[in-house]
C-alpha positions as a printed Julia matrix, in Angstrom:
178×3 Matrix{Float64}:
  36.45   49.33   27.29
  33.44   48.14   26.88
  31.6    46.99   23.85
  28.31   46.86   25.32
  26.86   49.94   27.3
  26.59   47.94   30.64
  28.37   44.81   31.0
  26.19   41.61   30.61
  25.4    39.46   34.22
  22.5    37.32   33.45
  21.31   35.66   30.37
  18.09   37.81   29.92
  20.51   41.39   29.59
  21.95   39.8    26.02
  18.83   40.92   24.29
  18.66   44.25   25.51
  22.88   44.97   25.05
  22.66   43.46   21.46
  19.24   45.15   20.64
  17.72   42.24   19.34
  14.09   41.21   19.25
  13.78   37.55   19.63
   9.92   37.18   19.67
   9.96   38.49   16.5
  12.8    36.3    15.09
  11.44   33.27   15.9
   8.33   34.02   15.35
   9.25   34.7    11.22
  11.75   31.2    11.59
   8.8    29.11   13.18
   6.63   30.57    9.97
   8.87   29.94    7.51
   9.77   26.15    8.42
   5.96   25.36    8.9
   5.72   26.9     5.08
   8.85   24.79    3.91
   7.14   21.59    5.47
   3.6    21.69    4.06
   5.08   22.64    0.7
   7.37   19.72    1.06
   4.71   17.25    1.7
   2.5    18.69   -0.71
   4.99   18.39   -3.44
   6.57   15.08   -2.09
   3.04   12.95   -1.39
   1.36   11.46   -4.78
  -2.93   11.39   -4.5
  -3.71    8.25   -3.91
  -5.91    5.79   -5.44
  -8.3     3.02   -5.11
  -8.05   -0.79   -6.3
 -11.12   -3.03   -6.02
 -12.39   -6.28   -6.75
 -15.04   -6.41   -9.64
 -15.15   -9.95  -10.08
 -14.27  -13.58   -9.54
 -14.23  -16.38  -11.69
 -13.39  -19.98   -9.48
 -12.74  -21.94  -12.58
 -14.38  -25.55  -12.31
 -15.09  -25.04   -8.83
 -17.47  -22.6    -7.34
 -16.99  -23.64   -4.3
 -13.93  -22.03   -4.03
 -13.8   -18.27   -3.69
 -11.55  -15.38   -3.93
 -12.13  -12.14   -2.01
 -10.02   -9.14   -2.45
  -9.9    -5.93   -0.05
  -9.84   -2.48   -1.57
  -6.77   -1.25   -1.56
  -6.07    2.91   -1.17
  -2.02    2.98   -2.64
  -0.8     5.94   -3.13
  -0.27    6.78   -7.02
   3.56    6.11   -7.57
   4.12    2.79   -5.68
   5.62    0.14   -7.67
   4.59   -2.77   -5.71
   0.77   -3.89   -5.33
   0.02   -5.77   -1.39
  -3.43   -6.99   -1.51
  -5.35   -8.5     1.18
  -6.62  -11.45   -0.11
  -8.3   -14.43    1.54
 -10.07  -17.71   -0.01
 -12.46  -19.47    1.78
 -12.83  -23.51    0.86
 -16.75  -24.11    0.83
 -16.3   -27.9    -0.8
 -16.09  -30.89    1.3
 -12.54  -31.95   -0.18
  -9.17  -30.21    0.89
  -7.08  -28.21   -1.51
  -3.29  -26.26   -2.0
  -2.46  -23.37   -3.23
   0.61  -23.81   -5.15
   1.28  -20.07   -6.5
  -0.63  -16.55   -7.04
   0.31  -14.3    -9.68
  -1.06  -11.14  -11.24
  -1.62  -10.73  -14.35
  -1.91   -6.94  -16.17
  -2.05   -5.84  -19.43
   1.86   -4.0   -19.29
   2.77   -7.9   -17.87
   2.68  -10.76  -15.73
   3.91  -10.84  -12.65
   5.11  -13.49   -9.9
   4.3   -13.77   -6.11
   7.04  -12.77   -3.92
   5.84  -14.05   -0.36
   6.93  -12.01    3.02
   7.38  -15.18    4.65
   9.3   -17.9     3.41
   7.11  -21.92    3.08
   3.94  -19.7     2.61
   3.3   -22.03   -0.53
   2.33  -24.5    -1.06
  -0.83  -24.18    1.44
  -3.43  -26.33    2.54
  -6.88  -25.67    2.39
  -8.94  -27.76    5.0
 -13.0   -27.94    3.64
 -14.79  -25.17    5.76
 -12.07  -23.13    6.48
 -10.58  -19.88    5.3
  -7.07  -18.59    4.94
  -5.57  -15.34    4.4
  -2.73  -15.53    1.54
   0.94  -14.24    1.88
   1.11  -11.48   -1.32
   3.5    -9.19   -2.91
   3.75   -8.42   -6.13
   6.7    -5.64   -7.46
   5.77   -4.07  -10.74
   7.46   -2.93  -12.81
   5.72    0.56  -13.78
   3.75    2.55  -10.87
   0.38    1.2    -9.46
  -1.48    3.84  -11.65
  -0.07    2.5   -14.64
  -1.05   -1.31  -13.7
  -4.06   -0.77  -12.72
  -5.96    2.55  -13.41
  -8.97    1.75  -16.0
  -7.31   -1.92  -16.89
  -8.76   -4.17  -15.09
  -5.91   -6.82  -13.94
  -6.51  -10.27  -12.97
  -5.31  -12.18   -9.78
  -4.77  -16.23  -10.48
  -4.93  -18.5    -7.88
  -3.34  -21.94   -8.72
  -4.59  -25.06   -6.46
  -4.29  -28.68   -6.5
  -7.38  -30.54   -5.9
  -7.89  -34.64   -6.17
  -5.12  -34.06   -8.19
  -6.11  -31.61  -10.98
  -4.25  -28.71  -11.64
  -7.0   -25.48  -11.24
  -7.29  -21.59  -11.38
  -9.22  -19.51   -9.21
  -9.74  -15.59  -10.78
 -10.97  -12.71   -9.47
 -10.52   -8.93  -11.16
  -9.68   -5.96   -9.81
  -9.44   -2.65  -11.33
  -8.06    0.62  -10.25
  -9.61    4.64  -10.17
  -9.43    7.61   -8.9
  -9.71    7.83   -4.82
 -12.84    6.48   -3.25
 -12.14    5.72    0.83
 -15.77    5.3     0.98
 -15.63    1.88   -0.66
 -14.37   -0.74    1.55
């Protein structure tokens, strides 16, 4: 006996025996995972936010100077990356011996990507790009949103110990300030 009213030979009779309308089936599955995704991204993806420099201070020597990209993080990352390059415009080399950042919720120490990034030497004229990482301890928002922060550069130079500053603040997104 047969279940089916005519038995099945090719894969295209299945719909018509089982009466089942697969257009419309996946049509309604397609929709509802596409719904399911954006939601999930909606829900999942913070706004993001922008962190710029406002100013620099080069301690005793302006001939030293600190320049810090915007930055666009997203609201709840706890670690800040900055792109951050000093340029020696004196006619005496320096090193860097450490960068930190310092915040009004704390201070907090370089952690370099690569390891024997510090201490490095500054030749007179030239410009280097610094190896940065700092992991806070509360979101990026909370560092940085309305507080300013400052970034210290420590250097050697004809053997004095000196700081090189430059601020940076955070607000609300702005991509149109690079």
């Amino acid at each position: 006996m047969w279940i089916f009213k005519f038995p099945i030979t090719t894969y295209r009779a299945l719909p018509q025996a089982c009466d089942i309308n697969w257009r419309h089936l996946m049509k309604r599955t397609a929709g509802t995972l596409y719904l399911i995704t954006v939601s999930l991204l909606l829900v999942a993806c913070d706004p993001g936010m922008t962190i710029r420099q406002i100013k620099a201070s080069n301690g005793t020597s302006a001939r030293i100077t600190l320049n810090v990209k915007t930055e666009h993080p997203l609201i709840g990352h706890t670690w800040y990356v900055p792109q951050v390059t000093v340029t020696n415009s004196s006619d005496s080399p320096f090193t860097i011996t450490s960068v930190e950042l310092v915040a009004k919720r704390g201070t907090y120490v370089n952690k370099p990507r690569r390891p024997g990034s510090y201490p490095l030497d500054v030749p007179p004229g030239k410009t280097e790009i610094l190896d940065i990482w700092f992991d806070l301890t509360d979101d990026v928002k909370e560092t940085f949103f309305r507080q300013p922060a400052e970034l210290r550069m420590h250097y050697k130079s004809r053997d004095q110990d000196e700081t090189a500053h430059a601020s940076v603040i955070g607000g609300p997104l702005d991509t149109s300030a690079r």
